[in-house]
Structure formats: C-alpha cells, structure tokens
Residue frames as qw, qx, qy, qz and C-alpha x, y, z in Angstrom:
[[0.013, 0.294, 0.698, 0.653, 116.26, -45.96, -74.63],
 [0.328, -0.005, -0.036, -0.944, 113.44, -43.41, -74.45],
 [0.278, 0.339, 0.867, -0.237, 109.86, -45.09, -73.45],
 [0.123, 0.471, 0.712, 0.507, 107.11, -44.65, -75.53],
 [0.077, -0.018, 0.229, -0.970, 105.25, -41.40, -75.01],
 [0.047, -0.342, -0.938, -0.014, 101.91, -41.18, -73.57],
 [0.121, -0.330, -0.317, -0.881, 98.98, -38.66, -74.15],
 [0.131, 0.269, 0.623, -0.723, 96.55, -37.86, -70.81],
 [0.020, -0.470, -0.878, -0.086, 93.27, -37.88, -70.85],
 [0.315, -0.734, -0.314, 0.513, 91.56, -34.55, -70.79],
 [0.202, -0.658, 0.178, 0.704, 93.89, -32.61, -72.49],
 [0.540, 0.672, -0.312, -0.400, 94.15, -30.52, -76.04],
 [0.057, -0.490, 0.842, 0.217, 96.83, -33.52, -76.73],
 [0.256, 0.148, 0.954, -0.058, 94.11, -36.22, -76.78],
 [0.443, 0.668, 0.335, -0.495, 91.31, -34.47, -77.64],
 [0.298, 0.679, -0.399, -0.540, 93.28, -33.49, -81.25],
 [0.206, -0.261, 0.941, 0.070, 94.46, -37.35, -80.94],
 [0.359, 0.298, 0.836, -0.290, 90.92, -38.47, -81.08],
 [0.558, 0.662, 0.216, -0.451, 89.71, -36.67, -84.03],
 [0.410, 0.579, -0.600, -0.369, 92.16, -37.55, -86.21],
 [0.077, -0.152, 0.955, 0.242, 91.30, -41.28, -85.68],
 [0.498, 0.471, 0.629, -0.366, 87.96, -40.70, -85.82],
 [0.434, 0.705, -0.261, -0.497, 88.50, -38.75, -89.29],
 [0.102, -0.374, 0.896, 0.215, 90.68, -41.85, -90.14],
 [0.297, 0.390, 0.854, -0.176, 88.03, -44.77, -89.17],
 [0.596, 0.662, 0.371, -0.262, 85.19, -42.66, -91.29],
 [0.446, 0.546, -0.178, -0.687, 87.38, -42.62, -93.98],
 [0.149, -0.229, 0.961, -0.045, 88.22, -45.99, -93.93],
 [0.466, 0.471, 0.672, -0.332, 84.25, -46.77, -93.64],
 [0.541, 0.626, -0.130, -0.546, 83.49, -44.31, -97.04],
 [0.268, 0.494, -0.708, -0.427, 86.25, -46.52, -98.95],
 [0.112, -0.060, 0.932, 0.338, 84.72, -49.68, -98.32],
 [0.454, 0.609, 0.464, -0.455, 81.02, -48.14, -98.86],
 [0.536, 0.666, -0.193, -0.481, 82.08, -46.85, -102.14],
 [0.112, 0.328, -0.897, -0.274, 84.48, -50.07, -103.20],
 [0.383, 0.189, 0.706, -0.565, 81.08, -51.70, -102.37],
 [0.511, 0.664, 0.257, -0.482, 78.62, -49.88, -104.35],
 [0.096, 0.663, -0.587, -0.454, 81.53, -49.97, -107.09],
 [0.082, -0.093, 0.986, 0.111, 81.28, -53.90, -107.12],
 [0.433, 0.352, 0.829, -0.035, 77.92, -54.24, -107.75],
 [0.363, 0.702, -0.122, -0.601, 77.54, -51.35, -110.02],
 [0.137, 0.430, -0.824, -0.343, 80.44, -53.64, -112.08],
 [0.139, -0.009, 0.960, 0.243, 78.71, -56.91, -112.14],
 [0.505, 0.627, 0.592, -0.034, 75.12, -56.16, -112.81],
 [0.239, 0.708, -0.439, -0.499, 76.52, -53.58, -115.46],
 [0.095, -0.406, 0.850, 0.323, 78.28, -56.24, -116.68],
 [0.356, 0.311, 0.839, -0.269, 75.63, -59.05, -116.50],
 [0.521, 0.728, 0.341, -0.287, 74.05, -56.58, -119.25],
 [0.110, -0.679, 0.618, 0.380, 77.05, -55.90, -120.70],
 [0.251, -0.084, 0.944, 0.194, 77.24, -59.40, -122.05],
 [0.434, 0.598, 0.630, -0.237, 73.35, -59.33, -123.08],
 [0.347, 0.937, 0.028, -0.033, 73.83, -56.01, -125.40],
 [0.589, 0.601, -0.033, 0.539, 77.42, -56.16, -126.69],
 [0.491, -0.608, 0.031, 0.623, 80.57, -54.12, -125.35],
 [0.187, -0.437, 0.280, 0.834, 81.41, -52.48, -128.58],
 [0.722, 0.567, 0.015, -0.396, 80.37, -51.86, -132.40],
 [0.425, -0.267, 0.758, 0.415, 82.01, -54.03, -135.20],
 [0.321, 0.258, -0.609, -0.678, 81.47, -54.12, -138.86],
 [0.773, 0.008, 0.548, -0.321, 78.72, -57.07, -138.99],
 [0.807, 0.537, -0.163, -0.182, 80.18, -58.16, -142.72],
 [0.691, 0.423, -0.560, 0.173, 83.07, -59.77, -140.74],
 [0.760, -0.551, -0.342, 0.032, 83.73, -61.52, -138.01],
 [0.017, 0.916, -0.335, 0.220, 86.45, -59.06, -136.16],
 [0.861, -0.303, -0.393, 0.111, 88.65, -60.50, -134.15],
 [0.253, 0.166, -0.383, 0.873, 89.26, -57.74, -131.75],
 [0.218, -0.015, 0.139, -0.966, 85.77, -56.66, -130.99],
 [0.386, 0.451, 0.751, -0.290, 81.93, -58.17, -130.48],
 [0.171, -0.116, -0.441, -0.873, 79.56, -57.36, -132.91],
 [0.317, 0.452, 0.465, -0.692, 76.55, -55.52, -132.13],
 [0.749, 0.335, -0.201, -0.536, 74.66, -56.84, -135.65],
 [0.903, 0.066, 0.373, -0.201, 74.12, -60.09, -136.98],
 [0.406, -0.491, 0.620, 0.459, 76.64, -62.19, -138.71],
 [0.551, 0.395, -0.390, -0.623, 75.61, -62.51, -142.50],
 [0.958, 0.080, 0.153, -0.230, 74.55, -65.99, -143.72],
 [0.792, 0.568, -0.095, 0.202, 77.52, -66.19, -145.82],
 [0.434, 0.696, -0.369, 0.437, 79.80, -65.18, -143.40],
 [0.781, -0.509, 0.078, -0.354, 79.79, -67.38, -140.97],
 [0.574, 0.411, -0.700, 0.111, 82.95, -69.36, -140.31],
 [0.827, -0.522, -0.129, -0.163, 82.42, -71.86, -137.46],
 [0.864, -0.210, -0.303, 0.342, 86.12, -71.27, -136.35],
 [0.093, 0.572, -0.004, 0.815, 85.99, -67.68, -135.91],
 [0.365, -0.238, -0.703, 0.562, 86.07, -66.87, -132.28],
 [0.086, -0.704, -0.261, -0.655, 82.69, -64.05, -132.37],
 [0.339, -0.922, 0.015, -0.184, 82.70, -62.77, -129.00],
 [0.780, 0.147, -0.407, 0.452, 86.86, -62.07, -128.37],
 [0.133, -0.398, 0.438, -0.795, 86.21, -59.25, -125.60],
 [0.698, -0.330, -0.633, -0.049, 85.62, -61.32, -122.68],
 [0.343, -0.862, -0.057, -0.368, 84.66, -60.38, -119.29],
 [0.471, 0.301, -0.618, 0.553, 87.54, -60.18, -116.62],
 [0.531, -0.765, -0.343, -0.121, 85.43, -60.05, -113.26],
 [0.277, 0.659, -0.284, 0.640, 87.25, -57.37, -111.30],
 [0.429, -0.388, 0.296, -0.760, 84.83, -58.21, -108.51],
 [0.031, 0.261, -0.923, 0.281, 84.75, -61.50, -107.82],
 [0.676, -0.082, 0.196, -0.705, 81.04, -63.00, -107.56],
 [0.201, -0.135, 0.967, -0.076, 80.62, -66.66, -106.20],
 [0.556, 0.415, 0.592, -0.410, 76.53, -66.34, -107.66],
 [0.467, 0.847, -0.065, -0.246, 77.83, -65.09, -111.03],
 [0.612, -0.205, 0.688, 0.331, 79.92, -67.10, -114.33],
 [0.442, 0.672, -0.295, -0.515, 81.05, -66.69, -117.66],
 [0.661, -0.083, 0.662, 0.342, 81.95, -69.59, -119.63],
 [0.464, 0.636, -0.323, -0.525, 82.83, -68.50, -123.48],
 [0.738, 0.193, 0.613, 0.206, 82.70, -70.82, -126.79],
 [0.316, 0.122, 0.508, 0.792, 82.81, -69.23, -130.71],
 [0.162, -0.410, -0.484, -0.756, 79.56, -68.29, -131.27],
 [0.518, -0.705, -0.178, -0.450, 77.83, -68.08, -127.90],
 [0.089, 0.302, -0.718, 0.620, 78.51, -68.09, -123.89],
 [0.524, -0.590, -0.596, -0.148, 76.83, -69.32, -121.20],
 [0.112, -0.202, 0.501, -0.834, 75.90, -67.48, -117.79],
 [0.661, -0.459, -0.592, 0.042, 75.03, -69.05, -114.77],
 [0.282, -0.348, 0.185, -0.875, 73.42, -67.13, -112.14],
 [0.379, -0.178, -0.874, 0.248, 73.15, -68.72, -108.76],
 [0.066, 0.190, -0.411, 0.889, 71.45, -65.95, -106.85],
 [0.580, -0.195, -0.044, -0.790, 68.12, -66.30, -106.91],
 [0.576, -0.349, 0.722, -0.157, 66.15, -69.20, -105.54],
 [0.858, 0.442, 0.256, -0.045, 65.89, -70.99, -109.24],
 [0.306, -0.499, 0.497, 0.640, 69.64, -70.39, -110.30],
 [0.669, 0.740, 0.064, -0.020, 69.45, -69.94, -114.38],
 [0.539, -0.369, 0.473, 0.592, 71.89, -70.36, -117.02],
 [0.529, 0.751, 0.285, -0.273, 71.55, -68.48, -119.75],
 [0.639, 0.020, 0.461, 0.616, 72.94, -68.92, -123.04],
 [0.214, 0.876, 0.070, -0.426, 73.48, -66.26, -125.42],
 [0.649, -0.009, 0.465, 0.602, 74.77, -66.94, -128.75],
 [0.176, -0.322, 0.283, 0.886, 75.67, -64.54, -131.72],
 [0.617, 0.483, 0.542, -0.304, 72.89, -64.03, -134.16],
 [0.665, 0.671, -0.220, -0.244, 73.02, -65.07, -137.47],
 [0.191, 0.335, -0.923, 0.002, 75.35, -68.05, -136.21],
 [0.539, -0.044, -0.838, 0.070, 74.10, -71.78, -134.97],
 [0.443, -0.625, 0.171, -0.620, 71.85, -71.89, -132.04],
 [0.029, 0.281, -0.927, 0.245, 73.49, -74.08, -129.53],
 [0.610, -0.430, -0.651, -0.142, 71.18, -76.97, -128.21],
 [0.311, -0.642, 0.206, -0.670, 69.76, -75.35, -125.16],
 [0.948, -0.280, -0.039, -0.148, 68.86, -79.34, -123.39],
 [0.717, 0.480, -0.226, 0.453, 72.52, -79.97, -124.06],
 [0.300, 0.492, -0.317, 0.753, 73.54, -77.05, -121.89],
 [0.353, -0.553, -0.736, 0.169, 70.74, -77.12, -119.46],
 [0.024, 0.280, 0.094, 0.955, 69.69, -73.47, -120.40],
 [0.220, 0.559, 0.638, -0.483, 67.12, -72.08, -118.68],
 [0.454, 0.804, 0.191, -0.334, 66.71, -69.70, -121.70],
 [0.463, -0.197, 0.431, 0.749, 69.16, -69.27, -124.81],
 [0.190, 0.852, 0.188, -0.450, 68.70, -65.75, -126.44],
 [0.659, 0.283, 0.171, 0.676, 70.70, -64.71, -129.39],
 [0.221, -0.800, -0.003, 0.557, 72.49, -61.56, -128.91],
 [0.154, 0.109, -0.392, 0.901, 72.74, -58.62, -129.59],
 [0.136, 0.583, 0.738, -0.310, 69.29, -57.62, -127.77],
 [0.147, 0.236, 0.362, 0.890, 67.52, -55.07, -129.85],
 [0.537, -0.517, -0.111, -0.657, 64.20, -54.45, -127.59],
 [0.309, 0.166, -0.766, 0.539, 63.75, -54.87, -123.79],
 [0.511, -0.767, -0.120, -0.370, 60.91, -54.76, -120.89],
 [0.416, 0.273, -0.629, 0.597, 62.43, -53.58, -118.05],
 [0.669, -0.553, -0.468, -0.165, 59.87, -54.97, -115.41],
 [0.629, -0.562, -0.285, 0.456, 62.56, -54.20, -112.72],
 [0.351, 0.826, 0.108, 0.427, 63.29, -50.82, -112.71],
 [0.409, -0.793, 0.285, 0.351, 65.98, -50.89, -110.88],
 [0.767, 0.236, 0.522, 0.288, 67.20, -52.00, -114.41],
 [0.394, 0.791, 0.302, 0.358, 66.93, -49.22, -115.96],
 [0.305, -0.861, 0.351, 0.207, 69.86, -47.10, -114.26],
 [0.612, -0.403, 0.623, 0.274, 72.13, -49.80, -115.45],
 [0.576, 0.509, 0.581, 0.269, 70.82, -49.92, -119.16],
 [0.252, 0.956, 0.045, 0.144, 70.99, -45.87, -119.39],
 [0.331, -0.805, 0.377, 0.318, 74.77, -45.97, -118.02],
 [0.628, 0.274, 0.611, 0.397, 75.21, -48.78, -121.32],
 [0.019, 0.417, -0.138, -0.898, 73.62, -46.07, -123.08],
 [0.119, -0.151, -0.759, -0.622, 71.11, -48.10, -124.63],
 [0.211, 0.285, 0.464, -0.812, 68.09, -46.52, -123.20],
 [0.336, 0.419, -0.354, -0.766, 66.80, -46.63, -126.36],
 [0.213, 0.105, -0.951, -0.199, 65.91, -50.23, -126.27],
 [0.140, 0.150, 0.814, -0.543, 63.68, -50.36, -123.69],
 [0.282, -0.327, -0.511, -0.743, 60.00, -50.97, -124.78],
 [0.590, -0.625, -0.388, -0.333, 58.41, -51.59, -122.32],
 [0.154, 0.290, -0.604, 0.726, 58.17, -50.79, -118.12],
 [0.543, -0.624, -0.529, -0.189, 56.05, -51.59, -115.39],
 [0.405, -0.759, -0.221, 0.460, 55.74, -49.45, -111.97],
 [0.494, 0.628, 0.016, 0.602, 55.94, -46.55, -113.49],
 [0.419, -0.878, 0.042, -0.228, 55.70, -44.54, -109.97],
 [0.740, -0.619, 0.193, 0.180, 58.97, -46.22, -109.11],
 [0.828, 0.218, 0.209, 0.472, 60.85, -45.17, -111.82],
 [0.311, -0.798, 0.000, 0.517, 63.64, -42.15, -110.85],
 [0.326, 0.160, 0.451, 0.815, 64.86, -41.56, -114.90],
 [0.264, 0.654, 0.076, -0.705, 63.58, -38.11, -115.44],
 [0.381, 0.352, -0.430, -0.738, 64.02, -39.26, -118.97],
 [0.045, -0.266, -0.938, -0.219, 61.94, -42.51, -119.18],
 [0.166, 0.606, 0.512, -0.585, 59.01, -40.16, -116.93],
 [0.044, 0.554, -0.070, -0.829, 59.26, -37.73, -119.42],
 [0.246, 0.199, -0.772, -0.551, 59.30, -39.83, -122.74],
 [0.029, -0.395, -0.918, 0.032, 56.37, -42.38, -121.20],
 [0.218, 0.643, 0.625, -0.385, 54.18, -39.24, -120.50],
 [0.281, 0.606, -0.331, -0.667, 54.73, -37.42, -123.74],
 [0.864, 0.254, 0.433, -0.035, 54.00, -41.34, -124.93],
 [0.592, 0.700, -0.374, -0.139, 56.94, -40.99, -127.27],
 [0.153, 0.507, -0.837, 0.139, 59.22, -43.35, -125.52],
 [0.141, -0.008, -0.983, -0.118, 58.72, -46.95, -123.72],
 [0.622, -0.479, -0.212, -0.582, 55.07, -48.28, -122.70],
 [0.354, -0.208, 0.709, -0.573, 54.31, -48.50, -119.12],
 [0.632, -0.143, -0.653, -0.393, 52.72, -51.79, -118.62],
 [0.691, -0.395, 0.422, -0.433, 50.59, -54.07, -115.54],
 [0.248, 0.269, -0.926, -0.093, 52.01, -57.36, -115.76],
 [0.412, 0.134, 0.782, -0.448, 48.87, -58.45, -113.80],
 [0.577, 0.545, 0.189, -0.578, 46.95, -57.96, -116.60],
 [0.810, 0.269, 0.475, 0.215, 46.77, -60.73, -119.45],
 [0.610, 0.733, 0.175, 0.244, 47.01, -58.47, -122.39],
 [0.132, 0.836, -0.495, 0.196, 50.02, -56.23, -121.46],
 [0.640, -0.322, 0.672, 0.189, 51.90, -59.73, -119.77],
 [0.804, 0.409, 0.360, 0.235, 51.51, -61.20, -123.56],
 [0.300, 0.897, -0.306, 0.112, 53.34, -57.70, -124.45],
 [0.495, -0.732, 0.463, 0.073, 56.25, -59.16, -122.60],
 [0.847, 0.069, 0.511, 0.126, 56.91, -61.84, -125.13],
 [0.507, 0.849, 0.083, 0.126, 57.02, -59.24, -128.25],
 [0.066, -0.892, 0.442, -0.073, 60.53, -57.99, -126.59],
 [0.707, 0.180, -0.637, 0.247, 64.20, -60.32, -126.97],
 [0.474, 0.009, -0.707, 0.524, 64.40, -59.76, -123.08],
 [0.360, -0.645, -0.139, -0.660, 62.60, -59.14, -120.23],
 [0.263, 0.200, -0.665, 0.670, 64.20, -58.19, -116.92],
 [0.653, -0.607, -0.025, -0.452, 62.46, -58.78, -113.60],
 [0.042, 0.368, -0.678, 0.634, 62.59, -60.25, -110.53],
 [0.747, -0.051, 0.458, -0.480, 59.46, -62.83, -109.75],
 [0.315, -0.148, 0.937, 0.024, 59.27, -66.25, -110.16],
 [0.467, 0.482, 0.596, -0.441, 55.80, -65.76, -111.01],
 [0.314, 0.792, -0.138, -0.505, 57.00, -63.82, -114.20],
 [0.054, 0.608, -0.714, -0.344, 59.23, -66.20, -115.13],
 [0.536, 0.207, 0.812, -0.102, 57.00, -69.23, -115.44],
 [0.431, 0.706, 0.354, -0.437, 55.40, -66.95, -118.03],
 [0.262, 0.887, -0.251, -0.284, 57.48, -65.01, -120.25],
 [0.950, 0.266, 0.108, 0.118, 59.43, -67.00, -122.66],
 [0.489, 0.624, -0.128, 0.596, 62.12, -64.33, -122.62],
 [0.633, -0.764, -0.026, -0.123, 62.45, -64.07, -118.90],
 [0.707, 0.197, -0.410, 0.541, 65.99, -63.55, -117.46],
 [0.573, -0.744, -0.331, 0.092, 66.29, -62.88, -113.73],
 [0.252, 0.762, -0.148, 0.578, 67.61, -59.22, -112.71],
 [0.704, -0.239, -0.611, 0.272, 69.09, -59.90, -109.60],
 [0.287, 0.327, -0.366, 0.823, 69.97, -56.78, -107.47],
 [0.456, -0.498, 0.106, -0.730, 66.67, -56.10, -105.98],
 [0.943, -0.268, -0.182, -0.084, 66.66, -59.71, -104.34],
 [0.735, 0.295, -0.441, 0.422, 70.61, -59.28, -103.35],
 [0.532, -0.817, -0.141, -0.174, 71.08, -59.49, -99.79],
 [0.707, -0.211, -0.123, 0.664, 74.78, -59.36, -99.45],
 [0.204, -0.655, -0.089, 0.722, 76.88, -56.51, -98.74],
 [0.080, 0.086, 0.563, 0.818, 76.90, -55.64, -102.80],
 [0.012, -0.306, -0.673, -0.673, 73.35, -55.28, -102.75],
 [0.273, -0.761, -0.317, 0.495, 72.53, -53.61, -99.39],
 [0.239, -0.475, 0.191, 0.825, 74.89, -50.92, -100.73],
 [0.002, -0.230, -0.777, -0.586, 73.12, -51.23, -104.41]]
C-alpha cells in the first residue's frame, strides 16, 4: 500500500499548500464573525420585536393567526382568545434572554444587566395583569406607539422594524449615524433631541410608552424605563454588535 504523500518545505508545492489553508481558516473566521453579528442582530431585533408587534391585524377581532398592532375594542374582548399567537422561536439561543407567553400578555426576563428586569407586556384594550404578582419590573401594554431612544444604538434596530416613525425623542445627538434621524432632528420635523441631565427634558421621558437606555441612573427615574442591552453586552454577540 502506497504511503501517504508528503509536500517539502520550500517548494511551489507547499507554498500553494499554504495559501489555500490560509484562505480556508479566514473563511472559516468571516463565518463565525458574521453568524455572530447575525445572532445579536436577531435577539435585540427581536427583544423589540415583541415591544412593537410582528405584524398588522384587523383590531375589531382577535385573529388567531397574527398580533395586533391596535387595541382590542372594549366589546371585543374574549378572555379565551389567545392575542399574541406569533410567538418568538429564538434561533439564537440567549441564556440572559426569555419569553414566557399567556392570552393577553407575555412576560420577558432579561438577565443581562446588573438589575435583571422582567417586563410584562400585555395587549391593550385587554386586562392589565397584576404586575406584584409577576414581579414586573415594568408592565407596558403593547403595541408601543411613541418611543425615546436614549440609546442610540437603538435606533438601527427600530429603523430595520421600520418603525422609525415612533421615535420621539433622542439624546446624544452627535452619536447618532441615521442620516435620516440627523436630517429630520435638524430640519426639526422629526424626533426631539433631548439632555437627560436636565430636569425638564428627563420629565419628557415619561410623555413616551417606552424609553430605551442603558443607565441605572435612568431607570430609577423614568417610569417607562426598559433596559436596551447591547451597549453593556460583553459577550461574543455584543463585541461583534
């Protein structure tokens, strides 16, 4: 039987050897940089996802194929109607990040930060769950119809939703890379740039159903405070993020 063949040092044979495992290894390295960046695109997407609805639905009935992105009439409430039947399927795995679904509202519990939160989110224009009960840190009714997006790394993830259009308010505006939020804030036709240091724009923060950030400090405050987590994520999802 024929030994294994063996490739000298030195020569065109190795030399041709060696670039094609170096070409190998870097692409190896791109796929898991981009299966990476992929995974955390997917759960803080998501993470809003859930906040603002996944589809439209008629709001004069409760679907049962689809969320609804309006409120459920008084009269058409039916407390055994299942209102939110598109439910997330984490594709990505996250040990800081949980969905638990009920009829009319879900909870998410977010370990990541160092105050872990569980926010509820129920349908509006159904029953607001008892929040002590659930040990909410906040319970919002959804869908969200106005936003401050204090972290603006938020605001990539809100214009790939496509609901850009929510956003009232922003703070640091110098660190925001949407040519269209720059554009609309300095033609003042789109959100206001606020200082959260300042009393009277922090009290603006309350006027919106949610306001994303990323300080503890904020969240002692703002009654509508729900921690945006990516800029504080030091695993490999949020290096790459």
């Amino acid at each position: 039987m024929p030994g294994k063949a063996t490739i000298e040092e030195g020569t065109p044979a190795a030399a041709a050897a060696d670039a094609v495992n170096k070409e190998a290894s870097q692409k190896r390295r791109k796929i898991i940089i981009i299966s990476a960046i992929v995974g955390a695109v997917l759960v803080v997407a998501l993470i809003l996802g859930l906040v603002f609805g996944l589809r439209s639905a008629n709001a004069s009935t409760a679907s049962a194929a689809s969320n609804l992105l309006e409120c459920v009439p008084n009269d058409k409430y039916d407390a055994n109607v299942d209102y939110f039947p598109e439910k997330l399927d984490l594709y990505v795995p996250n040990p800081n990040f949980q969905v638990k679904y009920f009829k009319n509202y879900k909870v998410i519990t977010n370990t990541l930060q160092s105050k872990p939160e569980t926010i509820v989110l129920y349908q509006c224009g159904t029953p607001k769950p008892d929040g002590a009960a659930l040990n909410a840190t906040r319970v919002i009714q959804v869908p969200i119809k106005s936003i401050s997006a204090g972290d603006t790394t938020s605001i990539t993830y809100l214009e790939l939703l496509g609901v850009r259009n929510t956003i009232k308010y922003t703070d640091s505006l110098e660190y925001i890379t949407s040519p269209c939020i720059q554009a609309a804030e300095a033609a003042k036709l789109g959100p206001q740039n606020l200082n959260t240091s300042a009393t009277s724009d922090f009290s603006a923060l309350n006027t919106a159903d949610v306001a994303l950030d990323y300080l503890d400090s904020i969240s002692a405050k703002a009654n509508n405070y729900v921690t945006f987590p990516a800029t504080i994520d030091t695993s490999g999802y949020g290096v790459c993020d």
